[in-house]
N, C-alpha and C positions, 0 to 999 in steps of 0.2 A: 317417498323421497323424490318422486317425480316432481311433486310440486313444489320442492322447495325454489326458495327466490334463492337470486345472486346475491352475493354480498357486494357485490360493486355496482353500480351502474352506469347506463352509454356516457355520462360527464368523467366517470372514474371516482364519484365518490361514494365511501363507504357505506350502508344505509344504517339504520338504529337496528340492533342485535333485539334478537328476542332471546327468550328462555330456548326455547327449543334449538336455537344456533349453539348456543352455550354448553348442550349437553352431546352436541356431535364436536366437538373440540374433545384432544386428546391433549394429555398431558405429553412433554419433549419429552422424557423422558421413557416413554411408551413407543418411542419410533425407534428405528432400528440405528446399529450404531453408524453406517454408512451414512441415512440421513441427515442425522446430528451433525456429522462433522461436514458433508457439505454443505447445513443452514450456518454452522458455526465459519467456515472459512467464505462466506459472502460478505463484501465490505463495500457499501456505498458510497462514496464521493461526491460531494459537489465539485462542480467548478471552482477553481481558484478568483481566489477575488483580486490578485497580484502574482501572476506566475516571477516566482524568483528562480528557479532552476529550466533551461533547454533541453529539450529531450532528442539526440541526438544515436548516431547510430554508431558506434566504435569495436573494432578490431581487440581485442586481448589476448596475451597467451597463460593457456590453462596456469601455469604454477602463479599467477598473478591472480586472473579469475575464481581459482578454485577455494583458494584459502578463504577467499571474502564470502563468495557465495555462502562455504562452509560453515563461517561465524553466525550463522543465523538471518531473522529480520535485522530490517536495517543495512544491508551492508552494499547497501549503493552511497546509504548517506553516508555510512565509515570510510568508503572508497574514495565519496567527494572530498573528505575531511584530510584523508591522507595525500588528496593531489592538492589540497589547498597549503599544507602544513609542507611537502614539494616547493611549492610557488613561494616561501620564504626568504629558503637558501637558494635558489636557482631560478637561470633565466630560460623563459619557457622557449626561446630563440636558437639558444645554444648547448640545453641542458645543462650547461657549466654551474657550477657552483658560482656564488657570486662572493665578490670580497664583503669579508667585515667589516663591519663599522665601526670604529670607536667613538665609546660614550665619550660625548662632549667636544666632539671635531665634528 
């Protein structure tokens, strides 16, 4: 085992597997379950190729925060969705409600 090669090299590319690399691989399901679930909740990203959302630092209070968090994934964008559906009826100035409008005036 001493002399085995890396699998990567000083560029960072992968090199051609042999036989012998193939039969020191384990099946996933042979690790334990802690490590499953930390290779399972790893999620890589690129860059955005157009950021459409600000990432911004805000204040909440818990009975606002909690419920959302609660809902599961997702609930920043459910958050976003419910300040946007907000900004409909209401001015972001005054919080006031805004008047309606009648169809066709």
């Amino acid at each position: 085992m001493a002399n085995r090669k890396p699998l990567i090299d000083d560029d960072g590319e992968v090199r051609e597997l042999a036989r012998a690399d193939f039969r020191r691989f384990k099946p996933f399901s042979s690790l334990s379950k802690d490590v499953r679930e930390k290779l399972l909740s790893v999620r890589r990203r690129g860059p955005q190729k157009m950021p459409t959302k600000e990432r911004i630092t805000i204040r909440l209070s818990e009975e606002v925060l909690v419920p959302f968090r609660d809902s599961g994934d997702g609930w920043q964008t459910r958050m976003d969705a419910a300040l946007a559906d907000w900004l409909k009826t209401h001015s972001p100035k005054t919080g006031k409600r805004r008047p309606r409008r009648l169809a066709g005036v």
